[in-house]
Residue, then its C-alpha position, 0 to 999 in steps of 0.5 A: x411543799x412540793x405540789x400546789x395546794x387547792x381547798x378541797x370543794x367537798x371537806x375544805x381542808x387543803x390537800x395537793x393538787x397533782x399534775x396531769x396530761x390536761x394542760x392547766x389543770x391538776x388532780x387533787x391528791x387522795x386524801x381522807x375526810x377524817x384522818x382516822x377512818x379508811x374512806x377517803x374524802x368524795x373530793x379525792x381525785x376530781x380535777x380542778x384549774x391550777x388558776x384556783x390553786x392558794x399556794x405555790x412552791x417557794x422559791x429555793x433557797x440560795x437562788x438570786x431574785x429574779x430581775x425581769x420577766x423570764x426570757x428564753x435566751 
């Protein structure tokens, strides 16, 4: 999974939340209502706060657990 994923507000299916210029907020990613039909969902393209995201990227595989919290040096 590389974007985090919201619950669209119109269709209630999860579907990626992309990045944008806006601080703290990402657009969600076009996607259909139903996967056979050709118009995509009225919930395409809204923004909506990464705080409201269910699910993140994991971790990589093979990198130590973090210790502490992060530092910049």
């Amino acid at each position: 999974m590389r974007a985090p994923r919201i619950q669209c507000p119109d269709c209630d299916r999860p579907v990626a939340l992309m990045p944008t210029r806006r601080t703290g907020y990402g657009v969600i990613h076009d996607h259909k209502r139903d996967r056979r039909s050709l118009s995509l969902c009225t919930g395409s393209m809204r923004q909506l706060p990464l705080s409201e995201a269910t699910l993140w990227q994991d971790a990589l595989p093979g990198l130590p657990a973090q210790d502490g919290p992060p530092t910049l040096f």
